[in-house]
N, C-alpha and C positions, 0 to 999 in steps of 0.2 A: 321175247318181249311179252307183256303182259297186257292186258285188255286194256289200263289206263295208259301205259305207255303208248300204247298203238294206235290211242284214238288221240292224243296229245300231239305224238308226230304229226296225223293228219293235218293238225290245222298251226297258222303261225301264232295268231293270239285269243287268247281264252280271256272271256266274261266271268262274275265270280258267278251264273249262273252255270257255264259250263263246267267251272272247279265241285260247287255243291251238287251240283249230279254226279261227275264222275266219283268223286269220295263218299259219295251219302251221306253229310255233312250239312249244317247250316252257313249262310254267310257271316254270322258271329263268329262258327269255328275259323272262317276261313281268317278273317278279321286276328285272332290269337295268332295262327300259325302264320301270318304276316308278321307280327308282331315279334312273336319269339325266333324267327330265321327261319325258319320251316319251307316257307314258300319264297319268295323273291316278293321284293317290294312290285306293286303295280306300275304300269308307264299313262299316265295323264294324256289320252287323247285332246278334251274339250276340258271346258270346267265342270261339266257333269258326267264323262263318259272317261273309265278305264279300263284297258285291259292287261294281262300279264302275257307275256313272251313263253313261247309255248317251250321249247326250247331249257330257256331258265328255270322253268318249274321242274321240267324233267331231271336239270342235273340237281335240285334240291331235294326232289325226291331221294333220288339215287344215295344223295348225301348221308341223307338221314335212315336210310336202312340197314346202313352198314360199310 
């Protein structure tokens, strides 16, 4: 497993603050690769607050590397 995978397992849901650090990345990029399929859509805690399923990111990773 790889450093982003292994810190992704650790937790169940990811803030896009935790997505823009682990990739080194803006929340605009994250915003596109939401967009284009890349990440999984978010889940809607509150009306202000969401995070994504730690899980789902990982197999879209996976997806998209080959």
């Amino acid at each position: 497993m790889n450093s982003v995978s292994e810190r992704i397992s650790k937790l169940k849901l990811l803030t896009y603050k935790h997505l823009t650090e682990m990739f080194g990345v803006d929340r605009k990029t994250i915003y596109r690769w939401v967009d284009a399929g890349r990440l999984p859509q978010p889940i809607r805690i509150t009306a202000r607050t969401v995070r994504f399923d730690a899980e789902q990111v990982l197999r879209c990773l996976k997806d998209h590397q080959g």
